[in-house]
N, C-alpha and C positions, 0 to 999 in steps of 0.2 A: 113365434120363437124368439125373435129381437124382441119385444116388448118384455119376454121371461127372462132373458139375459139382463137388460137394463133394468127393470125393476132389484133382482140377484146384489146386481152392482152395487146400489143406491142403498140397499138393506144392510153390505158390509161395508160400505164408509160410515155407516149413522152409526154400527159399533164400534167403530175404531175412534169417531167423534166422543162418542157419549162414555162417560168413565162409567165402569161398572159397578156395583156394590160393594164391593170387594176393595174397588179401590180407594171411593168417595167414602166410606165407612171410617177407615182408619182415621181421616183427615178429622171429618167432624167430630169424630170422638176423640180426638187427644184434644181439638178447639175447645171442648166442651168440656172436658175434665182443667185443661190448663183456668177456664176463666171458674169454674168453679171451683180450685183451690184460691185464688186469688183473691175469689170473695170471702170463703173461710178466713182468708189468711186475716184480711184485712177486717171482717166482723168480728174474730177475737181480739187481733191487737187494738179497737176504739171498744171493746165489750166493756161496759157502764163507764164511760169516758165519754159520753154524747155532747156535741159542740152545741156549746152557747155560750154567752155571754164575755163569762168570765173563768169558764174553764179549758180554753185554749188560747196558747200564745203560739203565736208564730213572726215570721219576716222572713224578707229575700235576703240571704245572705253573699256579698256579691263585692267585688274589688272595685272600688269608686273610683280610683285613678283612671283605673284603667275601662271603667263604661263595661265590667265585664261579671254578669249571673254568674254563681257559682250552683245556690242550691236554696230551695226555701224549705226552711226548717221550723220544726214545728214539736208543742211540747205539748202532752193533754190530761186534764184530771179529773178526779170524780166530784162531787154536787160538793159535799162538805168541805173539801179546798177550797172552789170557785166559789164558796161563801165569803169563807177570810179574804182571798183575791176583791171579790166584790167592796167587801168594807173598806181593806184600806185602798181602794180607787178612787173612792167616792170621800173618800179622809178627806183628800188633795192629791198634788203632784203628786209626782213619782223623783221622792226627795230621796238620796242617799238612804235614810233608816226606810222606809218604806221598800224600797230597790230590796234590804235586807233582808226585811220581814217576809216580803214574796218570796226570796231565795230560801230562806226558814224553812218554811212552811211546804214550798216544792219538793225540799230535802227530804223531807217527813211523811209526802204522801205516797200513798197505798190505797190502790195502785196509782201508776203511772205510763207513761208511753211518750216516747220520741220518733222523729221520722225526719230523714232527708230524703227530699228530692231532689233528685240532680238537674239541669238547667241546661245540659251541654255535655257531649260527648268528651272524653278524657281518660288519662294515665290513673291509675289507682295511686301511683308512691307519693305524690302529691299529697292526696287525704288521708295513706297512712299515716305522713308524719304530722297531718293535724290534729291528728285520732290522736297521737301519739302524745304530742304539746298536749292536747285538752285533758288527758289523764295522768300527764305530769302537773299541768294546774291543780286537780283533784287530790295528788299528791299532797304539794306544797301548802294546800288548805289544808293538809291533815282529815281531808272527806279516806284517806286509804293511807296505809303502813307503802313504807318501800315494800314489801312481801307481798302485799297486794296488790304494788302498781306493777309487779314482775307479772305474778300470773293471769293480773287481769287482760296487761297489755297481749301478754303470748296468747292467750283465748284470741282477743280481736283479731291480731297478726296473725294467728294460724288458718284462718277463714280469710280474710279480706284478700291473703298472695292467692288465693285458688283463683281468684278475677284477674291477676298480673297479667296476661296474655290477652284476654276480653278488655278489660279497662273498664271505662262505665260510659254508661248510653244515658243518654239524654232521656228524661222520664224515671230512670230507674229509682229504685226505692228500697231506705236502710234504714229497717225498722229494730226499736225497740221496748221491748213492753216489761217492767217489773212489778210483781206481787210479789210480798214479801221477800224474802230472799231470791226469788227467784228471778232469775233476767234472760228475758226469751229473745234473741238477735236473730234476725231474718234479712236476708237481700233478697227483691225481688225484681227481677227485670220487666224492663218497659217492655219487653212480650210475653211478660208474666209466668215465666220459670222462674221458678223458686233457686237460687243459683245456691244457697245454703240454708238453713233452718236447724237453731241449734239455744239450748240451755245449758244458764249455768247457774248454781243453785246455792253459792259463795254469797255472805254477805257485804265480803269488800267489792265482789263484781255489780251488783245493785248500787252500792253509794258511788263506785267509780265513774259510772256510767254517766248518773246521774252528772257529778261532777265535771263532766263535760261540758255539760250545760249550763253549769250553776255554781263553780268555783270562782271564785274572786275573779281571779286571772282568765277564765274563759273568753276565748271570742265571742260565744256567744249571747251571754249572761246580760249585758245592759238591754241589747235590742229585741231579744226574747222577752222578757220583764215587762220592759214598757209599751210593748207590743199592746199589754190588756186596757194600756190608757188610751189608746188610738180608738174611734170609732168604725 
């Protein structure tokens, strides 16, 4: 009778140990749905923008004074770009007209796709207002109307305050991809919730964007460029 008691015992601690189906279920299925949106997300936004050579620019972009990562960002395009990319690398330097010609040329393709990654946990108003600067560059180069730079900027701004409270996490990820008119913006966090996913189907929001990265005045426009001369 004591050995039928003790065994009893030892039978409800292993259930109260061992998670049920019930409960182990949920977990792994959202695990499993979250990493395979993440891979969707991310197999459309590089979809015929395959890395090689001379069809990706990137660099860490990062405050030198201060010894301080911001985010490495990153710019991609399809074969027929990375041809003209190719040629004028192998021209020579990467001289002023050349710097241009790349900038040209990135203007014009179709498709396209950008990405930061972030480096370090942080406040979002920070990279609002550099979102904000890099689409007033885009401005200024006439890449967008004042009309443009209104509604494009309200697009980013209306998505970006939903993170105000969250901020950004280190790993996280701020993708954008355009075909033709269209400009597909995504944040995706470093535990890969899709934190917004959204289009906008404006042709000033396509060059705006673009202008970020490619207007005169950009921050990030010299060391994006000459990224392709680096080995």
């Amino acid at each position: 009778m004591r050995s039928t008691w003790l065994l009893w015992l030892i039978l409800v601690a292993l259930l109260f140990l061992r998670p049920s189906a019930s409960e182990a279920s949920p977990e792994d299925s959202t695990s499993s749905q979250t990493e395979t949106e993440r891979a969707t997300i991310l197999k459309t936004w590089k979809d015929g923008l395959e890395v090689t050579r001379y069809s990706r620019m990137a660099f860490l972009f990062a405050v030198t004074f201060m010894n301080i990562d911001i985010a490495d960002i990153e710019a991609r395009f399809a074969a027929n770009d990375a041809a003209v990319f190719e040629t004028l690398v192998k021209t020579g330097k990467p001289t002023d007209d050349r710097i241009l010609q790349v900038a040209a040329t990135a203007m014009k393709a179709d498709p396209c796709a950008f990405r930061f990654t972030f480096c370090r946990d942080g406040g979002i108003d920070r990279f609002m207002k550099g979102m904000q600067k890099g689409l007033e560059a885009a401005r200024e180069d006439s890449f967008i109307s004042e009309p443009e730079f209104l509604l494009v900027w309200d697009w980013v701004r209306l998505h970006l305050t939903t993170l105000e409270d969250r901020g950004l996490n280190e790993k996280d990820q701020f993708l954008f991809r355009i075909v033709g008119n269209e400009t597909h913006m995504i944040f995706l966090g470093a535990d890969d919730t899709v934190l917004f996913d959204t289009i906008n189907s404006s042709q000033g929001c396509a060059r705006g964007i673009k202008g970020i990265f490619l207007a005169e005045d950009s921050k990030f426009k010299e060391q994006l460029i000459q990224s392709l001369w680096q080995d």
